[in-house]
N, C-alpha and C positions, 0 to 999 in steps of 0.2 A: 759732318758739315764740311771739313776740309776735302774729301773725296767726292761732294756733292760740288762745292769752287771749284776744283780740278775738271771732274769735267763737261761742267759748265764751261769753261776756257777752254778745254779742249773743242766743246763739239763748237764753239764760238767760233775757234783757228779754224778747223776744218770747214765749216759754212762759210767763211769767209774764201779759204782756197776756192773749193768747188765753184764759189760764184765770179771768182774772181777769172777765172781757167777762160770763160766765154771773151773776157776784156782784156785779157793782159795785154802788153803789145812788144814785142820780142826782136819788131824790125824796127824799131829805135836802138843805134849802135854807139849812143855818146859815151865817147873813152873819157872817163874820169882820172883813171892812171896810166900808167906803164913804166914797168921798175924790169931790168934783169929777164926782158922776155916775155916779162907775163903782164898782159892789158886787160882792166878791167873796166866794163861798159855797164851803162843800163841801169843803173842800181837804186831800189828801189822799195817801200815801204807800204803797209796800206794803212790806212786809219784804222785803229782799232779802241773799241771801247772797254777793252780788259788790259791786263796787266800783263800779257802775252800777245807777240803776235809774229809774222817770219819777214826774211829780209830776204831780197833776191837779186841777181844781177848776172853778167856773164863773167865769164874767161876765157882769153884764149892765150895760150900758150906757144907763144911764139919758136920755141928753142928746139934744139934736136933730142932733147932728152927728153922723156918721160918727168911729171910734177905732179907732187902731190899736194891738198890743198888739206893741209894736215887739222887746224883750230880756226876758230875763230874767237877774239873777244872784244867784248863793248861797252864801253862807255857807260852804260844803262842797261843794269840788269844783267841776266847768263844769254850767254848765244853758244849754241851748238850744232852741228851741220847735224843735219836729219836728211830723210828719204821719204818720202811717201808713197805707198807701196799699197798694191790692191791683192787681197788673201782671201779665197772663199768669203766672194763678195765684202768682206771688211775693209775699210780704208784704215791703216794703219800706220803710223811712222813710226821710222826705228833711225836709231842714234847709231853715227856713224864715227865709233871710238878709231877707227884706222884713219879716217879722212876718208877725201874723195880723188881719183888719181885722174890726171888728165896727161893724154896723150899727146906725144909729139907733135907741133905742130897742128893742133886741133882745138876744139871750143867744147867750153861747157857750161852748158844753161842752166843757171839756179833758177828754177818757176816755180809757181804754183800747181801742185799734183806730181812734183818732183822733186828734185834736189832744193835745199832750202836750210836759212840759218834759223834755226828756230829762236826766239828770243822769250824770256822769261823772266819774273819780275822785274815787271819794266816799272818805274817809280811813278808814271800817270800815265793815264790814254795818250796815247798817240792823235796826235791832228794836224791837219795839211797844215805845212809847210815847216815842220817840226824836222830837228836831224838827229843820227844817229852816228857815232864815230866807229867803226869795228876794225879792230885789224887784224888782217888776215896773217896764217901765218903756215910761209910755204915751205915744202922737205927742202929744196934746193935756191928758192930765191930770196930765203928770207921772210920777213914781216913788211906788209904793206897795209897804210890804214888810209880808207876811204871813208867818205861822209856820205849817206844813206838818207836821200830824202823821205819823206811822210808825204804821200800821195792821196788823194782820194780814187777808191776802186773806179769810177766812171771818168778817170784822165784817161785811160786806155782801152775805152769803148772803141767800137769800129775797128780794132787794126788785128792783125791776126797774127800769128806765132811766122 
């Protein structure tokens, strides 16, 4: 039964990604932080009706060095950066125990069908206008914690990546 839950909340997450891919909206740039270089924009949740679901938002890294964007943790439940990755037609995520590294001077988009905090036993559904607290936590700048709104998937109809 517990393997029948799992992935039922799995194929839940992933319908949820895949539908969400057509709506997301990526050219909304609202900076929520910036600590030590690194700005963090966009961030952002979907409703979900299971006990799982991912968070996502950008970074850019302002500085001349190399950063990596090592854990995440939250408030509500485990969060863990994943990948979503397509294999002999499977969609599959895999956990990212190194982190995620971002380049000098460049951006990195946590989305849907890609980079993403996966979150897991979350204590209820998620529902617009619900927040989550996570903080990030960087090889070189430290811990930064953002608050993570709870959206509904059709706020970001119409707008394109």
């Amino acid at each position: 039964m517990h393997k029948t839950l799992f992935q039922v909340s799995i194929f839940s997450l992933l319908l949820t990604t895949l539908l969400s891919l057509a709506c997301a909206d990526q050219n909304s740039s609202e900076v929520v932080l910036e600590k030590n270089g690194i700005e963090i924009s966009s961030p952002y949740i979907f409703e979900s009706a299971s006990n799982t679901s991912a968070a996502y938002f950008h970074i850019n890294n302002k500085t001349s060095v190399s950063e990596i964007l090592m854990s995440v943790d939250s408030n509500s439940g485990t969060a863990m950066l994943h990948e979503t990755i397509t294999s002999n037609g499977m969609v599959q995520m895999r956990y990212l125990a190194e982190g995620i590294e971002i380049a000098p001077e460049s951006h990195l988009h946590l989305e849907p069908g890609s980079f993403h905090v996966m979150l897991n036993n979350l204590p209820s559904n998620l529902s617009f206008g619900d927040k989550i607290e996570l903080i990030l936590e960087f090889k070189n700048s430290g811990q930064l914690a953002i608050e993570v709104p709870v959206i509904k998937s059709t706020e970001h109809a119409g707008h394109t990546h």
